[in-house]
C-alpha positions in Angstrom: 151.1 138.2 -20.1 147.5 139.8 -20.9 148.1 143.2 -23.2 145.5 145.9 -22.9 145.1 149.1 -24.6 144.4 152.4 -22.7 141.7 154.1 -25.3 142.7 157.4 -26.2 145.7 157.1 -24.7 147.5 155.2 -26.9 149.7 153.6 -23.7 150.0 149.7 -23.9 149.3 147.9 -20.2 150.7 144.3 -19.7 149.3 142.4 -16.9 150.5 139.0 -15.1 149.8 137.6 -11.7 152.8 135.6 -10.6 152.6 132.2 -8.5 152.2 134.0 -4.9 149.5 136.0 -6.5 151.4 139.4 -7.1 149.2 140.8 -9.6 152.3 142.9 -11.8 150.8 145.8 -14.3 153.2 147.5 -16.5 151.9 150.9 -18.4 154.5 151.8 -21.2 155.3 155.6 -21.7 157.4 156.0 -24.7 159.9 158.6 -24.2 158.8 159.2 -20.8 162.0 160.7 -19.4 160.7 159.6 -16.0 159.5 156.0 -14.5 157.0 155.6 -11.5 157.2 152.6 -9.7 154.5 151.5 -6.7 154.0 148.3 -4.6 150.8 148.9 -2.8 149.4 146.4 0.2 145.2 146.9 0.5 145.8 147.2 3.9 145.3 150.4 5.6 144.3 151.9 8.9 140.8 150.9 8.8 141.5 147.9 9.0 142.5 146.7 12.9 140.2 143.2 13.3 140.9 140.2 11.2 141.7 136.5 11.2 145.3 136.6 10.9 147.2 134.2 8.3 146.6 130.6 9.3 144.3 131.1 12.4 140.5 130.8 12.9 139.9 133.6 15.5 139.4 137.2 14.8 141.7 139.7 17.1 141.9 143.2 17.2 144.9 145.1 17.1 146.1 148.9 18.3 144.7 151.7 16.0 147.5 153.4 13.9 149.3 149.9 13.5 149.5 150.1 9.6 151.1 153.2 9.7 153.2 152.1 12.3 154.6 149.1 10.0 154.7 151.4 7.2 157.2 153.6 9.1 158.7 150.0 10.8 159.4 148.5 7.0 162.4 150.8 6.6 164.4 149.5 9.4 166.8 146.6 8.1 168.9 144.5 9.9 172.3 145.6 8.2 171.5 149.3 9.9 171.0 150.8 6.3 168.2 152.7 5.2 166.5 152.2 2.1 165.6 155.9 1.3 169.1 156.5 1.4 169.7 153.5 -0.4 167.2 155.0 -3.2 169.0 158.3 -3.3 172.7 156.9 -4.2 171.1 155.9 -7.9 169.3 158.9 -8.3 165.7 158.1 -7.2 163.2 159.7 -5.3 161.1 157.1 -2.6 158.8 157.5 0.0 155.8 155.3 1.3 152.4 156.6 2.8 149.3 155.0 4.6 145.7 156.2 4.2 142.7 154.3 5.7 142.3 151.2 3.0 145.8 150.5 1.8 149.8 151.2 2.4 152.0 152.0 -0.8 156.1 151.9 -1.0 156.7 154.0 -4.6 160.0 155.3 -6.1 160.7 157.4 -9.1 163.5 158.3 -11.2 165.1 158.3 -15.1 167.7 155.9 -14.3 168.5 151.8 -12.8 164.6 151.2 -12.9 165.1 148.2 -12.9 167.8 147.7 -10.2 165.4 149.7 -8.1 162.8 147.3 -8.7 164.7 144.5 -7.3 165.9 146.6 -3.8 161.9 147.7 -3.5 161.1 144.2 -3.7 163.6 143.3 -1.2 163.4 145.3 1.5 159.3 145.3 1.5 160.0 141.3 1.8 162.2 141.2 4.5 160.5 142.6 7.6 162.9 143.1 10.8 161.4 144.3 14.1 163.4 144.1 17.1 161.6 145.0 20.6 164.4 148.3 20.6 163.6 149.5 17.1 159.8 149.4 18.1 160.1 151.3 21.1 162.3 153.8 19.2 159.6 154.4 16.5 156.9 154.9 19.5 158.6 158.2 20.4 159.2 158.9 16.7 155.0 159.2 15.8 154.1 160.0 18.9 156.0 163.6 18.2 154.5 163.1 14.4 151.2 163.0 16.1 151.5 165.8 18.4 153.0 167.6 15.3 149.7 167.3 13.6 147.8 167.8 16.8 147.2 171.5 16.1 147.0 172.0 12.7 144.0 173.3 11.5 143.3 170.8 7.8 144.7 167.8 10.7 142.1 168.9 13.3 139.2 169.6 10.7 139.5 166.3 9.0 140.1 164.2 12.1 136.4 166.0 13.3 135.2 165.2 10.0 135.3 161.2 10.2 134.6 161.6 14.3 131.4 163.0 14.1 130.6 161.4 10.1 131.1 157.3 11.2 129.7 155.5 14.3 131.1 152.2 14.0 133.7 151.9 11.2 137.5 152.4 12.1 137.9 155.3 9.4 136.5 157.8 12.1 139.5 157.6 14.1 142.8 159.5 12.2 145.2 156.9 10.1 148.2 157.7 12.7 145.9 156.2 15.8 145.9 157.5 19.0 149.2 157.9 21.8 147.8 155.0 24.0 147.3 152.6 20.5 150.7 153.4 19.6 152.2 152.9 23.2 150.5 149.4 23.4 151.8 148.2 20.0 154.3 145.2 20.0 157.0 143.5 17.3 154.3 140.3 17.4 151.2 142.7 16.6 153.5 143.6 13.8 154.6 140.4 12.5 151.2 139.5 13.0 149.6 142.0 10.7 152.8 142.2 8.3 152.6 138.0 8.0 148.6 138.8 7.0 148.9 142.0 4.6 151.8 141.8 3.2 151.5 138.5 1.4 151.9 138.9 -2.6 148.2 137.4 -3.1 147.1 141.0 -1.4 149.5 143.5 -3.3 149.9 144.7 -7.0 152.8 146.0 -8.8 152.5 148.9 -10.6 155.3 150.7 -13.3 154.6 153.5 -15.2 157.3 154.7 -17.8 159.4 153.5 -20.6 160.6 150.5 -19.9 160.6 146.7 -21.2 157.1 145.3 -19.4 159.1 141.4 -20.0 161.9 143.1 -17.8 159.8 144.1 -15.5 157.9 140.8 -14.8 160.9 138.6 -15.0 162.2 141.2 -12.2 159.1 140.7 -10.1 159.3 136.8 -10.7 162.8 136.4 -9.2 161.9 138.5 -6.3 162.4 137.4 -2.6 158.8 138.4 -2.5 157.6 136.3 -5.3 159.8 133.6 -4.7 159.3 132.8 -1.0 155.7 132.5 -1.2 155.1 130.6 -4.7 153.9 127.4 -2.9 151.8 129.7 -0.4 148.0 129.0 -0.2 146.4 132.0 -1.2 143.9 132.6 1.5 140.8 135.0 1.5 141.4 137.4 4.6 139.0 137.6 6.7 138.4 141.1 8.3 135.5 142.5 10.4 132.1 143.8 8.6 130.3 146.7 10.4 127.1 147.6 10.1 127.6 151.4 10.1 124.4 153.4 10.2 123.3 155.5 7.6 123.0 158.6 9.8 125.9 160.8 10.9 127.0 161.4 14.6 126.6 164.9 15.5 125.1 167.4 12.6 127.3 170.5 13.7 130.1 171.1 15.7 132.5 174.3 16.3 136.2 174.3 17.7 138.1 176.9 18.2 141.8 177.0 17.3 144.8 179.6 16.6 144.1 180.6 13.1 143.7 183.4 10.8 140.5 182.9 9.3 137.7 180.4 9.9 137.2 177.3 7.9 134.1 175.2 7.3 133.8 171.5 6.3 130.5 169.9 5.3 130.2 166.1 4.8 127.6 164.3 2.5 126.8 160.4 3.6 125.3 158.5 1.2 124.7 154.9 2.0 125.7 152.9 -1.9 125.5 149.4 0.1 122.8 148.1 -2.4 124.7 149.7 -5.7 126.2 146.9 -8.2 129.7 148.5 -9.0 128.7 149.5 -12.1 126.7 151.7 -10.1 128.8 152.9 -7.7 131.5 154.0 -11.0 128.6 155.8 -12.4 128.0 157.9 -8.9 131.3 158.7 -8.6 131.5 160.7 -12.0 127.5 162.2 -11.6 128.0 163.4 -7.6 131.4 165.4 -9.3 129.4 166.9 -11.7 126.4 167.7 -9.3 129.1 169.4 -6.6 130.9 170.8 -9.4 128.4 172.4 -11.1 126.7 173.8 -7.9 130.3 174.8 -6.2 132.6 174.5 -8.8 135.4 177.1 -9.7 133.2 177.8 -12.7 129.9 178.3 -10.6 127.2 180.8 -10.6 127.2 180.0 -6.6 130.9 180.6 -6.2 130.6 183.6 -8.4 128.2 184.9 -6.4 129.9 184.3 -2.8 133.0 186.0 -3.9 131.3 189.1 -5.2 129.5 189.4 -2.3 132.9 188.6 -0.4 131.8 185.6 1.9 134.8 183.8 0.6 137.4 184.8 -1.2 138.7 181.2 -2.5 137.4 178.3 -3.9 135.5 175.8 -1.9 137.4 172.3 -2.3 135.4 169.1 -3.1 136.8 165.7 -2.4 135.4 162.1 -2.0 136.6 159.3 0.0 134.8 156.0 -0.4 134.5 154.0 2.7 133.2 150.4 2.2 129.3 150.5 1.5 129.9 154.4 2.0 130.9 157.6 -0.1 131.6 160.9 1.8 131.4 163.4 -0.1 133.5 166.6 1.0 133.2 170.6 0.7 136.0 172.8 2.5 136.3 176.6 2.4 137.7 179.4 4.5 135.4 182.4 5.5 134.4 184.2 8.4 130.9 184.4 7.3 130.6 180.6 7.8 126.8 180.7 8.9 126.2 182.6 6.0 127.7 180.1 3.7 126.6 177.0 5.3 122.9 178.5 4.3 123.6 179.6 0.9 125.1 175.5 0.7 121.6 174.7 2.0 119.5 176.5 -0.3 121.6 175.6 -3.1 121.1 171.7 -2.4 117.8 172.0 -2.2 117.4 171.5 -6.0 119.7 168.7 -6.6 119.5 168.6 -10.7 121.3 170.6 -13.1 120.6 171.8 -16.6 121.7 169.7 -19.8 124.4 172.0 -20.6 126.0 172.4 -17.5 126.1 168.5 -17.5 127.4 168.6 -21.3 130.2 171.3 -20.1 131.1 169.4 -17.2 131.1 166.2 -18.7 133.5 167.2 -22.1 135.7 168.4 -18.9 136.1 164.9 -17.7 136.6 163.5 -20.8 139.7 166.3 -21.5 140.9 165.5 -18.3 141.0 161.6 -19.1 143.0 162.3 -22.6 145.2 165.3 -21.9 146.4 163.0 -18.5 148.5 160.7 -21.0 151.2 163.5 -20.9 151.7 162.9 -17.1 153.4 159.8 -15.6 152.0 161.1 -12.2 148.7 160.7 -13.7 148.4 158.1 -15.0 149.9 156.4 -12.6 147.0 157.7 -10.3 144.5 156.7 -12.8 145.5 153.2 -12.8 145.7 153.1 -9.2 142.3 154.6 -8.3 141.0 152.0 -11.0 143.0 148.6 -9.4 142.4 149.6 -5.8 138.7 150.0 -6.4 137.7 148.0 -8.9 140.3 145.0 -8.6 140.6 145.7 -13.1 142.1 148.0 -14.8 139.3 150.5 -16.9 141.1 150.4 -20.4 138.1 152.1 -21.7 137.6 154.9 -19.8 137.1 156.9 -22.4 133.8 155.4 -23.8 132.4 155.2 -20.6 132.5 158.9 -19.5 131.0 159.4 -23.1 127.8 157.1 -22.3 127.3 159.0 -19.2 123.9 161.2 -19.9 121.9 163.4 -18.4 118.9 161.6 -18.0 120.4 158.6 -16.3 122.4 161.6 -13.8 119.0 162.8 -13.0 117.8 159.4 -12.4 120.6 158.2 -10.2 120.6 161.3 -8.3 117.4 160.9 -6.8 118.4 157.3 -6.0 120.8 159.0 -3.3 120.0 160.1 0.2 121.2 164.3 0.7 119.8 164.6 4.2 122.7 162.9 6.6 125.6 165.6 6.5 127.7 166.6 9.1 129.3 169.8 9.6 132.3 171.5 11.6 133.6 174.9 11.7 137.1 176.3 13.3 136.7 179.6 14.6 139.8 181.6 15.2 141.1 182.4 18.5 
């Protein structure tokens, strides 16, 4: 069991990858009066042509499928239901998809570890039946009209349309009503049997608890134990040569709303950036966009007096293979207006030194003041093993090395021109 110590944070992590490959990491949280507990897959909706398990020949599969097996993994074959099963001892589960991986998480104060054992089970024990499949069909098809018309659904699902040519992301995690018609028990065996093996997922606990518990829970697990003398294979899964440009530049919908709202999508291409790289563009592109657009802006200061929006605008990243999309939402019925002012504001893409400095000592508070949230850190470490495959036990010391001079570098390594952007005008 490796031990590693989250600077600044003064929380121990152990670490141990068992014989099937489930890598386990345990965070201790000393008078935590709440536990987090996540089994993640890095499988998500993007992914939908691979070699499956012990075959040679690619396939494709419906869109929306690993959503679909997310929702399938709670049907058991003695009829119970493990949310339910969750709720008798006090706990709190759930499961969601996004486009690179599929997580099955619990929390709660009390029977941890008893908790730990069930999760284990039930996400080991797959049981589709032809009837439950069909069932489920119905069930996300009305999920999917459900989301159909609303507004953040429909702006986001525009977003990746009109952002990504080739790579699965553009179409919405849930898939499409003929994907989900066409989907079968084999297609899900098939992609559960690829997946879902332990050499794919990690184990992660947050909370105070016994990390030696936890492993030696994770050890005798169904899922550890029927897959010790497994080969651990190297999934193959299709590479696409997505283009650095966007689709469409602009588009407008209209839809029943109250006021407008305006997206604008950054591409940039990172495919020749070392990871190393890629960490350090993360943090500088939040500075940039936060500086520029941030609550504490000049810009925003400026938009509200003058009453073009009377919010904030929301930034957000996704990373997308070689790719990073950067995002800016807002809400305003002066949305020409604002998409120029965004313009003319980008046009100078450094910042001063002590916007950086400010910006930067808010990261850093960010990082340390997070070790009083089990949520957080929980998130931290999640962000850090999905992405990087390690945990970043120094995160700390490497926000402080971040300077100015090597942002201003970086930056201009980075392509601004390929953005896409889509407004909904009210009705």
């Amino acid at each position: 069991m490796k031990k590693l110590t989250l600077n600044k944070l003064d929380i121990d992590l152990f670490q141990e990858t068992l014989e099937s490959g489930l890598t386990v990491y345990v965070a201790v949280k000393e008078n935590s009066n709440r536990n987090y507990v996540a089994l993640t897959t890095r499988y998500g909706s993007d992914t939908v042509s691979f070699v499956p398990r012990g075959k040679k020949k690619m396939i494709d599969v419906p869109l929306g499928i690993a959503h679909f097996l997310e929702h399938q993994m709670f049907e058991m074959e003695d009829g119970t239901n493990p949310l339910e099963e969750f709720s008798k001892s006090g706990s709190d589960a759930n499961a969601y998809t996004n486009n690179s991986q599929t997580c099955y998480l619990f929390s709660g104060v009390h029977n941890i570890l008893e908790n730990l054992e069930y999760l284990l089970k039930y996400v080991s024990e797959p049981y589709f039946t032809d009837a439950s499949v069909e069932k489920e069909k119905g069930i996300i098809i009305e999920e999917l009209k459900m989301y159909a018309d609303m507004p953040d659904t429909v702006l986001f699902n525009t977003i990746f349309q009109n952002t990504m040519k080739l790579h699965p992301s553009k179409h919405p995690v849930i898939g499409t009503i003929q994907d989900i018609k066409k989907t079968t028990k084999e297609d899900l065996y098939t992609c559960y049997e690829t997946f879902y093996h332990p050499s794919n997922m990690y184990l992660l606990v947050v909370g105070n608890v016994d990390p030696k518990e936890v492993i030696e829970v994770a050890r005798n697990s169904n899922l550890n134990q029927k897959h010790i003398k497994d080969k651990h294979e190297m999934i193959q899964v299709k590479h696409y040569d997505e283009p650095k440009a966007v689709v469409k530049k602009y588009e407008k919908k209209t839809l029943d709303i109250v006021l407008p709202k305006i997206a604008i999508t950054w591409k940039f291409n990172l495919e020749h950036k070392s990871v190393e790289e890629k960490k350090k563009l993360n943090q500088y592109l939040s500075i940039l966009f936060s500086s520029k657009f941030g609550s504490s802006s000049l810009c925003l200061e400026n938009l509200r007096n003058e009453r073009i929006i009377s919010d904030i605008l929301y930034l957000d990243r996704v990373p997308i293979d070689d790719y990073l999309l950067y995002m800016m939402v807002g809400e305003t019925k002066e949305y020409d207006t604002l998409l120029e002012r965004i313009k003319t504001e980008m046009k100078d893409i450094t910042i001063s030194k002590e916007d950086f400095e400010r910006k930067k000592k808010v990261l850093i508070s960010s990082y340390i003041y997070m070790s009083d949230n089990v949520d957080s850190i929980a998130g931290y470490l999640d962000e850090t093993i999905y992405y990087y495959h390690q945990v970043e036990d120094n995160w700390y010391q490497f926000l402080k090395e971040l300077t100015w001079e090597e942002m201003n570098e970086m930056i201009k390594t980075i392509d601004f021109s390929h953005y896409s952007v889509v407004v909904l005008e009210s009705k």
